[in-house]
N, C-alpha and C positions, 0 to 999 in steps of 0.2 A: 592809514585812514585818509580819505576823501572829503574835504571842505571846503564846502561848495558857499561863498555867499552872497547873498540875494539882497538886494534893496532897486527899490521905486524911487524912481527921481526924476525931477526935472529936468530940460535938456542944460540948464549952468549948474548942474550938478548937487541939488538939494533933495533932502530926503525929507525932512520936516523944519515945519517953521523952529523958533528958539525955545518957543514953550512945548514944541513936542507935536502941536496939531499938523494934519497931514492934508487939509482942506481943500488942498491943490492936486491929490492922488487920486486917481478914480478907484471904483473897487473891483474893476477890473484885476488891480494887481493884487488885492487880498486875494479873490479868488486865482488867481495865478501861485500865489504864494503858497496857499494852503494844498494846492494840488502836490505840489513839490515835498512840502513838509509830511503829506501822508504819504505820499510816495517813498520817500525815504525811509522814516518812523522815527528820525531822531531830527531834535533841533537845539540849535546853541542860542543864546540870544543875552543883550545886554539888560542891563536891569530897569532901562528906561524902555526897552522894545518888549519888554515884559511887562511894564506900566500899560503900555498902548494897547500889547494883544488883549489886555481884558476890555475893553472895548468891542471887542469883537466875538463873535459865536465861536469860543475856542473848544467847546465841544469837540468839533469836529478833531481835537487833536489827544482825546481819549486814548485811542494804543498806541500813540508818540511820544517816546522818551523825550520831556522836555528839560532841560538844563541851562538855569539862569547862572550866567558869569557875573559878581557884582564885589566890588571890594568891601560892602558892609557885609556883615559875621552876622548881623541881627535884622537881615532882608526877612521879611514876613512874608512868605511863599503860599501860595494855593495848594490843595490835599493833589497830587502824583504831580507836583515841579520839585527840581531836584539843584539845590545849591552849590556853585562852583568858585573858590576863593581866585581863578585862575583861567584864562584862556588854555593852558596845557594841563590844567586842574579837570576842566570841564572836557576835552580831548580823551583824556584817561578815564572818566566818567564813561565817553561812551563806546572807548576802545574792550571797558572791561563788559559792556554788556551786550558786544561781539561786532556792531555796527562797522561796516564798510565805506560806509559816507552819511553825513550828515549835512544839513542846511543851517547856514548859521546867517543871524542879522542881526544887528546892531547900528550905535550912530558912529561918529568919526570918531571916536576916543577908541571904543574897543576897535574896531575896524584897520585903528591904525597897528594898535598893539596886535592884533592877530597879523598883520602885513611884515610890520619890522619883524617878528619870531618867524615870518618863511611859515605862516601856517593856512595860508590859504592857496589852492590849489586850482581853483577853476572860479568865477564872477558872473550872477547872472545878473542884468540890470534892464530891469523895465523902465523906456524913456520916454514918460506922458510930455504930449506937446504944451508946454509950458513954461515960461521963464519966470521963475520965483523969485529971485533977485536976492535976500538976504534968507539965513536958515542955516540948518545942520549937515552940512554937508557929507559924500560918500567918505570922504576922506581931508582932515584936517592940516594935512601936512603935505609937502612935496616929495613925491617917490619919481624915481627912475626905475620901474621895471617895466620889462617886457611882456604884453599877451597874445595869445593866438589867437583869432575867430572860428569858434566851433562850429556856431550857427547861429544867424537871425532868425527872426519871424514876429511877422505882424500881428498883432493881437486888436482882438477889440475895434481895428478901423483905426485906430490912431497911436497904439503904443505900440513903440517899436521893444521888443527884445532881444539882450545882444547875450549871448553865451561868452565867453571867453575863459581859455586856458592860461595859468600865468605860467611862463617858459619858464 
């Protein structure tokens, strides 16, 4: 299975501030995001990026297998989200209900834990021209891996979007 994950960020590498607002993202990239996520029909996401989508017109995500990763047992979910005690928890979740790839997002905690497990396979990251300076970043920790460029493309006049494969 294919795990594909997506996050919006600044060009110093922030996806939201510390409390979670995103005030600095256009919604250019919701709209970006959401095309991905029904396109696929399956999404992974952290329990805080679960927080945030309801914010949002998640309607649109009605025949999308949603699956929150979250270490509380007693996460209070919305009627068709589906609870995952596990990054390879929630994998198995949607290996058994035959998906090929899915879109996963999160902040830097799950992010890194899907990194160190070797579970993420391709990164797409939309880059609003902005320098946020302090916040959540894509990732928490120092990695040394390798990725390939699949494709860019400009979005919106000003966000750049960078595909990449991790080798």
């Amino acid at each position: 299975m294919k795990i594909i994950l997506f996050n919006a960020s600044s060009i110093d590498g922030i996806i939201a501030r510390k409390n979670g607002n995103e005030d600095f993202l256009s919604d250019e990239n919701w709209n970006e995001f959401c095309k991905l996520v029904i396109n696929k029909k399956c999404l992974i996401l952290s329990r805080r990026a679960y927080e945030t989508t309801k914010n949002y017109n998640i309607s649109l995500f009605d025949k999308v297998t949603k699956i929150v990763v979250s270490k509380k047992q007693k996460i209070k979910l919305a009627k068709g989200w589906i609870y995952a005690s596990s990054p390879k928890n929630a994998i198995e979740i949607a290996k058994s209900k035959r998906y090929k790839e899915t879109i996963f997002t999160a902040g830097e905690k799950l992010n890194n834990c899907f990194l160190h497990q070797n579970l993420i396979d391709e990164l797409i990251i939309n880059l609003e021209p902005v320098i946020a300076g302090k916040g959540i970043r894509i990732f928490s920790e120092k990695f040394n891996k390798k990725l390939k460029l699949i494709k860019s493309k400009k979005l919106d006049k000003v966000i750049i979007q960078l595909h990449y494969k991790l080798k």
